[in-house]
C-alpha positions in Angstrom: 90.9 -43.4 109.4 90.9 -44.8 105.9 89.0 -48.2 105.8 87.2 -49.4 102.8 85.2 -52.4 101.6 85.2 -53.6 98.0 83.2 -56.8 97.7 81.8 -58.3 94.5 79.0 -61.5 95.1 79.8 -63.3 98.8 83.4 -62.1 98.8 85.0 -58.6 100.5 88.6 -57.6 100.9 89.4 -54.4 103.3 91.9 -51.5 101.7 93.5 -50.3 104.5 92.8 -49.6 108.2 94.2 -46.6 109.7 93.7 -44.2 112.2 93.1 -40.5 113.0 93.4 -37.8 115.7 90.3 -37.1 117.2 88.8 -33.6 118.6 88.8 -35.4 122.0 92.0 -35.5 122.5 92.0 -33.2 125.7 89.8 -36.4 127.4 92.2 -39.3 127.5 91.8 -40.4 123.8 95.1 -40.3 121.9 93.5 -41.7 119.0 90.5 -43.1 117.1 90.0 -45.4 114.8 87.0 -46.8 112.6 83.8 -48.6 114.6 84.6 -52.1 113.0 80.9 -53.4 113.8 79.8 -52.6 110.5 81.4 -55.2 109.1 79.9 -58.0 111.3 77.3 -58.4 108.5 80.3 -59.3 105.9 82.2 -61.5 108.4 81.8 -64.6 106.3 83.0 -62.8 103.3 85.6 -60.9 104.1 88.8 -62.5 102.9 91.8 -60.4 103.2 93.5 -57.0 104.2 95.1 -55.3 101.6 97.1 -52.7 102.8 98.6 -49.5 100.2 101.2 -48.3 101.8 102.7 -47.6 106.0 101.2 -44.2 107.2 99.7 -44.4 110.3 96.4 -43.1 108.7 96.5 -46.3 106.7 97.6 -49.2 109.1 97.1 -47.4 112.5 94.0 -49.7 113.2 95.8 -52.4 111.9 95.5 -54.7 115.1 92.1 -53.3 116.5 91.1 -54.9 113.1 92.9 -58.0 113.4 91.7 -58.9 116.7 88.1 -59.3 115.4 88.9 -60.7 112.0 91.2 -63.6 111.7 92.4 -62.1 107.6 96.1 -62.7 106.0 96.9 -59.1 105.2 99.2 -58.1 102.0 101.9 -55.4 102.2 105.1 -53.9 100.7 108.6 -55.2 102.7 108.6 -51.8 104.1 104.9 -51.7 105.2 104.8 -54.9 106.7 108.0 -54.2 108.7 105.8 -51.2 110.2 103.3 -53.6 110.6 105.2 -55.9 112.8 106.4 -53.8 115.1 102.8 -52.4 115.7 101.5 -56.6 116.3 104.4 -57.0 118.5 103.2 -54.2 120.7 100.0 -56.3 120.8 101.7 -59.8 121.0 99.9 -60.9 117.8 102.7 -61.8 116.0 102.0 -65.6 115.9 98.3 -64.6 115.0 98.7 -63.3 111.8 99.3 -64.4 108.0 101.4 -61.7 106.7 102.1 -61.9 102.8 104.6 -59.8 101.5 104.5 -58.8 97.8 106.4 -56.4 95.3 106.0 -54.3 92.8 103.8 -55.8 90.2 103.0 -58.9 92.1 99.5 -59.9 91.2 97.7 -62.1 94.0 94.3 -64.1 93.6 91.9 -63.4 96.6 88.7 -65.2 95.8 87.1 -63.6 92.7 89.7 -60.7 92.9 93.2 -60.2 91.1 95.2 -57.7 92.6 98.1 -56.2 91.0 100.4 -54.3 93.0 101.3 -51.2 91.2 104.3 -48.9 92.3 103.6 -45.6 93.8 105.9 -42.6 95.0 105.0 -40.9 97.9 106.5 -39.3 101.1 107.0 -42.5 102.4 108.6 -45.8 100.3 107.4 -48.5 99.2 103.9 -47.6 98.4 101.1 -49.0 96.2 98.0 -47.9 93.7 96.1 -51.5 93.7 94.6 -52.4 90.4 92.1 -55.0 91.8 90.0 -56.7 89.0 86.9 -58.0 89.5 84.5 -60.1 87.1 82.4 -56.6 86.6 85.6 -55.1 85.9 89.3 -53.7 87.2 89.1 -50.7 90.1 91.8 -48.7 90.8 92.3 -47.4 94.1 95.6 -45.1 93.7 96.3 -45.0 97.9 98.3 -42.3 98.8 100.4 -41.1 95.4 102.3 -38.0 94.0 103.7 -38.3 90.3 107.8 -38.3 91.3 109.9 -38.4 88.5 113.1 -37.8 90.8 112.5 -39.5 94.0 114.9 -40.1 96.3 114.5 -43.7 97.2 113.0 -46.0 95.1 111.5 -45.6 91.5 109.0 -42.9 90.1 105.5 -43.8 89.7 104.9 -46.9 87.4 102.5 -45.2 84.9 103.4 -47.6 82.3 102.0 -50.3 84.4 98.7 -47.8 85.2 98.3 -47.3 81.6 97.8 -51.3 80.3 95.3 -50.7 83.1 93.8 -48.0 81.0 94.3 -49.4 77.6 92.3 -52.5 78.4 89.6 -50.5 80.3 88.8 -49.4 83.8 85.8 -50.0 85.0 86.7 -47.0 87.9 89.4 -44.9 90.1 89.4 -44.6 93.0 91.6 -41.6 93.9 93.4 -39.5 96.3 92.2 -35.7 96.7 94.2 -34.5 99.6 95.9 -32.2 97.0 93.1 -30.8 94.8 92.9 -27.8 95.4 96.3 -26.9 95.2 97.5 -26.1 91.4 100.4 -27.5 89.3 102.3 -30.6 90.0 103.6 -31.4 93.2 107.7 -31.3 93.8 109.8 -34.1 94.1 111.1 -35.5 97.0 114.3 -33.9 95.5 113.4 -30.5 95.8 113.9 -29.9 99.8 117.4 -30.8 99.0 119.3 -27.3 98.2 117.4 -25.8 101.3 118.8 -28.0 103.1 122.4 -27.7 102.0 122.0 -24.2 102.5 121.1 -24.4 106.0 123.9 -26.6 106.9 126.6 -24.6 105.3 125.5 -21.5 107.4 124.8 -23.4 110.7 127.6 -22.5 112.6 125.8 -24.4 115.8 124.0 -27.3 116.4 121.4 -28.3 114.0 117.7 -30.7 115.3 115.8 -31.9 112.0 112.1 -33.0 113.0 110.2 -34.3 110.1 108.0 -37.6 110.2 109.4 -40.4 110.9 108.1 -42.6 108.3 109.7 -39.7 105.9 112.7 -42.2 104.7 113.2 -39.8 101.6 113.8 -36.7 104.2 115.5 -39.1 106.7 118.2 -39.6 103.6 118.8 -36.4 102.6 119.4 -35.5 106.2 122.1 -38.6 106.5 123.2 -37.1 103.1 123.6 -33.4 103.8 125.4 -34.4 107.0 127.9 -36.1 105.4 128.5 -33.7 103.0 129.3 -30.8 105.8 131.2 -33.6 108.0 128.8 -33.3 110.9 127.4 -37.1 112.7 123.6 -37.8 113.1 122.1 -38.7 116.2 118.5 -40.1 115.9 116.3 -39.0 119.0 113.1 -40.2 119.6 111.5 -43.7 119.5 109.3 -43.9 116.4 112.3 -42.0 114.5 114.7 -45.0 115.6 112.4 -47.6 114.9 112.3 -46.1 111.6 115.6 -45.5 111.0 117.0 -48.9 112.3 114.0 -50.4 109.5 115.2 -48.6 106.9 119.0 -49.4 107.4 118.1 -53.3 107.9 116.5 -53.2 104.7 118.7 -51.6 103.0 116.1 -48.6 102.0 118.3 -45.8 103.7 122.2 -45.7 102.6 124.2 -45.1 106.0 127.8 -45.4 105.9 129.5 -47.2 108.8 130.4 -44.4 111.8 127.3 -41.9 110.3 125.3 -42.8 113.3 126.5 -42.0 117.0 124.5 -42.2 120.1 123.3 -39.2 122.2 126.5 -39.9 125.0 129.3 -39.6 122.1 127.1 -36.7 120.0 128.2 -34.5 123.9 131.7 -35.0 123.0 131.7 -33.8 119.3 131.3 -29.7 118.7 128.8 -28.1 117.7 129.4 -27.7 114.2 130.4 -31.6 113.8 126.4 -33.1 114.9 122.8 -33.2 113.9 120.1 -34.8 116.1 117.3 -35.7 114.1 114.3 -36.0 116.2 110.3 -36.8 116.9 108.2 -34.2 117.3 107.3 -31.9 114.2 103.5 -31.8 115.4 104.4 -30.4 118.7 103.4 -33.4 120.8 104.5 -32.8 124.2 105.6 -36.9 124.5 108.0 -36.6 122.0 111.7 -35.7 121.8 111.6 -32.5 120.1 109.0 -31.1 123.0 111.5 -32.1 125.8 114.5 -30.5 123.7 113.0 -27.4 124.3 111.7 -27.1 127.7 114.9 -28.7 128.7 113.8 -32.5 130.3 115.1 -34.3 127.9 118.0 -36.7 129.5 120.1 -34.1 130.4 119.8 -32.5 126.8 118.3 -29.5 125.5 118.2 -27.2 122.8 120.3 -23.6 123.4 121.4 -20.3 121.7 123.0 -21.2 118.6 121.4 -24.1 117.9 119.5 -24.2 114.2 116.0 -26.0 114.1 114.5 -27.3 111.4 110.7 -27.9 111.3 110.5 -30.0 108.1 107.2 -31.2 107.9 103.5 -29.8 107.2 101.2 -28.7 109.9 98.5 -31.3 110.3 94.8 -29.9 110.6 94.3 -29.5 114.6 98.4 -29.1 115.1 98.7 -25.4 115.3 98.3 -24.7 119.0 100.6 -27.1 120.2 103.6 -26.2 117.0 103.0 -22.8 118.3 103.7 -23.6 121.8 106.8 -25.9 120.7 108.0 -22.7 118.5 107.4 -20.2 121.7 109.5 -22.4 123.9 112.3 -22.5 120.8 112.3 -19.0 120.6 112.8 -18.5 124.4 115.6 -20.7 124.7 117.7 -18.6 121.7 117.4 -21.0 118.7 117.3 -20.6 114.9 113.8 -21.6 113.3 112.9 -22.3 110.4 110.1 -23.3 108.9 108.6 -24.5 105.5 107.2 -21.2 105.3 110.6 -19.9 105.2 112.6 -21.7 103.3 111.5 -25.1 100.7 112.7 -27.8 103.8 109.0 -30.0 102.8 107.3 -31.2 99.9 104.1 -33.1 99.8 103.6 -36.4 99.4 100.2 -36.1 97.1 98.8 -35.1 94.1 98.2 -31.5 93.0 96.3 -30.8 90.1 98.7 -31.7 87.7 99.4 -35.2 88.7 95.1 -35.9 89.2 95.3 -35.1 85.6 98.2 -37.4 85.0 96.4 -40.4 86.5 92.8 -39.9 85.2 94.0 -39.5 81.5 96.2 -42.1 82.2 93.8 -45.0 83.4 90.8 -43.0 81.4 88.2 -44.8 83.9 84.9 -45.2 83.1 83.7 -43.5 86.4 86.0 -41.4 89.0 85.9 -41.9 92.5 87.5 -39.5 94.5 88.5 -40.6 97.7 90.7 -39.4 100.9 89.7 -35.9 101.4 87.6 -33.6 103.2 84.2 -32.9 101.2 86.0 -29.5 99.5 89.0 -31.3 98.4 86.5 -34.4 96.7 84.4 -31.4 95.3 87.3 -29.9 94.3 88.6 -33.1 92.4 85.8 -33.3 90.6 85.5 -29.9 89.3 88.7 -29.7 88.4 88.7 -32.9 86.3 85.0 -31.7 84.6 87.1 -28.5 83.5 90.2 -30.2 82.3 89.9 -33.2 81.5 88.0 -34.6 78.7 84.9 -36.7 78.2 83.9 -36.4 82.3 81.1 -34.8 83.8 78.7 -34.7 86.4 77.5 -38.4 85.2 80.8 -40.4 85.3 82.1 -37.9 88.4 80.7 -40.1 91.4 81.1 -37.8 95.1 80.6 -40.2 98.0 80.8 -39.2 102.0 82.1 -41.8 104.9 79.4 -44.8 105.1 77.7 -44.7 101.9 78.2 -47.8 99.6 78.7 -47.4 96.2 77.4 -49.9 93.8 78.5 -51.2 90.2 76.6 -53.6 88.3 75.5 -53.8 84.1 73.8 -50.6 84.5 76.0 -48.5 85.5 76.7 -46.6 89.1 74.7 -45.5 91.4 74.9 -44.8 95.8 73.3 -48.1 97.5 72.9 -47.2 100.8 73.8 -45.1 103.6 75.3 -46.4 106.5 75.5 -44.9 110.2 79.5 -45.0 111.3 80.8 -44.3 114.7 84.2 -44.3 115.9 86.2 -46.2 118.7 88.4 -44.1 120.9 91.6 -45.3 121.9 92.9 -44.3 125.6 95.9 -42.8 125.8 97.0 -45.4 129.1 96.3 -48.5 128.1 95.7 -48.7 124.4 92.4 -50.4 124.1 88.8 -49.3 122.6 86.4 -46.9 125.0 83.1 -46.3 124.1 81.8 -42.7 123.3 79.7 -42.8 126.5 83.1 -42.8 128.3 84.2 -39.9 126.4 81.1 -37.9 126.8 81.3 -38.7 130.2 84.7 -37.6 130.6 83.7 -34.1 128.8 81.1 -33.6 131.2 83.4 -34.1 133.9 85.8 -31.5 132.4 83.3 -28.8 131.5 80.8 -29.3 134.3 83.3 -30.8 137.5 81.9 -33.7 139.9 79.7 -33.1 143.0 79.5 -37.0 145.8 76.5 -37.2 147.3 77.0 -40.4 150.5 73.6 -40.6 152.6 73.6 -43.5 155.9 70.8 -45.3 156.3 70.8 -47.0 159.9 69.9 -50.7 159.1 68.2 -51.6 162.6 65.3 -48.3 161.9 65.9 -47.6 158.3 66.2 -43.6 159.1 68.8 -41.4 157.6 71.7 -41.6 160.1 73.2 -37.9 160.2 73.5 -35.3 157.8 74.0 -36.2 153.5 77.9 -35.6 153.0 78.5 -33.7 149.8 82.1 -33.3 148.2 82.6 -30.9 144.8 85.1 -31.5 142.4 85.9 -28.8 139.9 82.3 -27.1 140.2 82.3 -23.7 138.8 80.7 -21.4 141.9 81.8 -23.8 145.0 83.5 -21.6 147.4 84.3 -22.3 151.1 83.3 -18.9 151.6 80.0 -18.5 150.1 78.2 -21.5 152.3 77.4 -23.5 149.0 78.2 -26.7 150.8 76.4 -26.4 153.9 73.0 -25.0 151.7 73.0 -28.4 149.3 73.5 -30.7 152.9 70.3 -28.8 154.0 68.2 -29.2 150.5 70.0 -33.1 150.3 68.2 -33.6 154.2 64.7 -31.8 153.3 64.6 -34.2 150.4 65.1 -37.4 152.4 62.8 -35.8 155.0 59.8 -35.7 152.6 59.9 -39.1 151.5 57.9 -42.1 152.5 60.0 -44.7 154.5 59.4 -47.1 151.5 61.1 -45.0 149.2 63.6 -44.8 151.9 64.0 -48.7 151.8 64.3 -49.0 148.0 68.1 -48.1 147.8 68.0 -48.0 143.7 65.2 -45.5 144.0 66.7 -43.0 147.0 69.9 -42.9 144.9 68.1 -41.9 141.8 65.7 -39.7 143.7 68.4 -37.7 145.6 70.7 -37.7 142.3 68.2 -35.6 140.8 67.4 -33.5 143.5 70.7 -32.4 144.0 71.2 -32.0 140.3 68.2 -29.8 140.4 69.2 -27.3 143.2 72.7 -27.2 141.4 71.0 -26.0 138.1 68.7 -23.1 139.9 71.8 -22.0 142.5 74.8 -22.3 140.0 73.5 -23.0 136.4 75.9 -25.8 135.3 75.6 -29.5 135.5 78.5 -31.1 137.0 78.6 -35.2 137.1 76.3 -36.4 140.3 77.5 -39.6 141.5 75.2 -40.8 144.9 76.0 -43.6 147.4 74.0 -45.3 149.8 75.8 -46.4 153.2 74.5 -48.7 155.6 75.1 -48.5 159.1 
């Protein structure tokens, strides 16, 4: 969920706003995103959205964002085509300003001058910002690996990064996904004689799942096709999306009759096509999932077939790739995965690289940012031990919602500030609170009892026995007379109280809400959801 202020007097521009995958997922909530409130306080100031690169992490929120602040917003071509397509699915096309800048562009935003500095990565068209302020320039690298080889696009514009660092940097801001791994991190390049391995022993079919933002993997695939004669069918919609973005804009190179859809890939052999598909995290919505448990419009994976898992295993991933691999396995196919054979590289910095960009802009003060806690602490350590003239004084560590301040004196943690985040449901797309959540995990772990009690409106007496319906609570049985025992407690309750109490309606619900919640507690010891209605009759 990267999101992050820089403001200098009355003026703020955002750097990014992305998403993430919450814990919650098994409650309706696909995804979450940052709690945008905080910035109420800065709405005046805030002047644009500055966006590093297209990763879902970085521009998931993207619209959430937009719909409370009216910003222009400043992207790469490649970016901003994302971008699009994610405002379409919100109709706010005609709402935004989108500006679209290159490569060494450098925009005025208020007090700000932003330079646009090129940046390799997994995906293409990336950015490190060098944003200069009248305290001094920041650098925020975004998402960045040092490629020297890449396979789309240029390497990493350290010659621009270092007439950053020869006139001074005030600080950098920079990614520690990577820190604790050592060395440099391979080149997009690398995966490349894996693949063409794999495809000169595939006697079968062969499905290629990898991200779909990945344009450097979705090339070599096209590529490595080619080379052993075989057609590509793209399966999946974020991976044609992609795919059809890249080839408009002339990122990915696809000769004429490369592509065929899914009805002419059935009439070709075997050996002569490669589906590349959705679905390297094992989400059981995408095509890769339905491949292998054989729903997939009238398609699915068999003996013979060759897949290739070509992507990293995101933090929270493993249970459902494991299921997807299970399934795979059962229907006869060929698996391999990056611990097998070099089929993925990362797309940031190792140890190597950090020290790459911090002797290269030699900031004044380092910032590492995008991380868990270890991989900041990590950073830093790292840099203290290798690279000159930094220590714990010029080595800032800051957590989620603290604000970090510059000024003539140096640099020093503000404030702390309480963030939340919004859940997205997975139906309709738009914001629930927490309390729904919660709400729903109560209903998961604890079930639903309905309590409905008549009152007769010519005496004002209870009108028959309290009906009592469970849902999903643990120790319910229609054997052990559970039921019929919480009727009886639900009628000795209304029996002891005064017919006033009776005749307040808000107060009987309550009252009877938490009497039954009690005598569920003593009899069963779990606390299922207690919903209570009054009926008039």
């Amino acid at each position: 969920m990267n999101c992050m202020g820089i403001r200098y007097g009355d003026e703020m521009i955002i750097v990014d706003a992305g998403m993430g995958f919450p814990e919650e997922t098994p409650f309706g909530v696909d995804i979450s995103i940052p709690n945008f409130e905080f910035l109420e306080e800065y709405r005046d100031d805030i002047t644009a959205l500055v966006l590093t690169h297209g990763h879902e992490d970085h521009i998931g929120a993207l619209a959430y964002l937009l719909r409370k602040f009216n910003i222009p917003v400043y992207g790469s071509r490649f970016t901003l085509a994302l971008a699009e397509k994610r405002l379409e699915e919100f109709d706010m096309m005609n709402e935004v300003l989108l500006h679209r800048v290159e490569a060494r562009d450098v925009v005025d935003i208020g007090s700000f001058k932003v330079e646009f500095i090129h940046a390799s990565h997994s995906l293409v068209d990336c950015f490190s910002l060098a944003i200069t302020t009248p305290l001094g320039t920041v650098i925020h690298t975004g998402d960045y690996k040092i490629d020297d080889t890449p396979v789309i696009g240029m390497p990493y514009d350290l010659k621009s990064l270092k007439r950053y660092g020869d006139a001074g940097v005030l600080a950098l801001l920079a990614d520690s996904t990577n820190a604790t791994v050592p060395g440099r991190t391979p080149s997009e390049q690398a995966v490349i004689p894996a693949f063409e391995e794999i495809f000169e022993q595939a006697e079968g079919r062969i499905f290629v799942s990898t991200f779909s933002s990945s344009l450097h993997r979705l090339q070599i695939v096209f590529d490595v096709a080619k080379m052993f004669g075989r057609k590509v069918c793209v399966l999946g919609r974020s991976m044609q999306k992609n795919v059809e973005i890249g080839d408009d804009q002339g990122l990915l190179q696809i000769d004429h009759g490369d592509l065929v859809s899914i009805g002419d890939s059935r009439a070709l052999n075997d050996d002569e096509i490669v589906y590349l598909v959705t679905g390297s995290q094992g989400e059981m919505r995408a095509a890769l999932w339905n491949l292998a448990t054989g729903v997939y419009k009238g398609l699915e994976i068999d003996t013979g077939d060759t897949v290739i898992l070509s992507a990293r295993i995101i933090p929270g991933n493993e249970k459902g790739i494991s299921r997807l691999i299970g399934h795979l396995y059962k229907r006869g196919a060929n698996i391999i995965e990056e611990k097998r054979r070099l089929i993925h590289v990362s797309g940031h910095a190792s140890q190597e690289d950090i020290k790459i960009m911090v002797e290269t802009a030699r900031p004044k003060y380092l910032v590492p940012i995008h991380g868990e806690y270890r991989m900041l602490f990590r950073h830093k350590e790292y840099v203290k031990n290798h690279v000159a003239g930094y220590s714990d004084e010029n080595i800032i560590l800051i957590e989620n919602g603290e604000v970090l301040e510059f000024d003539e004196h140096g640099a020093r943690v503000a404030e702390k500030r309480e963030l939340y985040k919004t859940f997205i449901d997975e139906e309709s797309s738009e914001e629930i609170e927490y309390d729904v959540v919660r709400e729903r995990k109560k209903l998961a772990y604890g079930g639903a009892a309905s309590l409905v009690v008549s009152i007769d409106r010519s005496t004002g007496e209870v009108a028959g026995e309290p009906q009592i319906e469970f849902q999903g609570v643990a120790g319910v049985d229609p054997s052990n007379g559970f039921a019929a025992d919480a009727r009886a407690a639900m009628s000795h309750a209304v029996a002891a109280m005064k017919r006033e109490h009776i005749a307040d309606r808000a107060f009987l619900k309550e009252a009877l809400r938490i009497a039954l919640k009690r005598f569920i507690q003593k009899e069963l010891r779990t606390k299922p959801v207690i919903v209570t209605t009054i009926v008039d009759v």
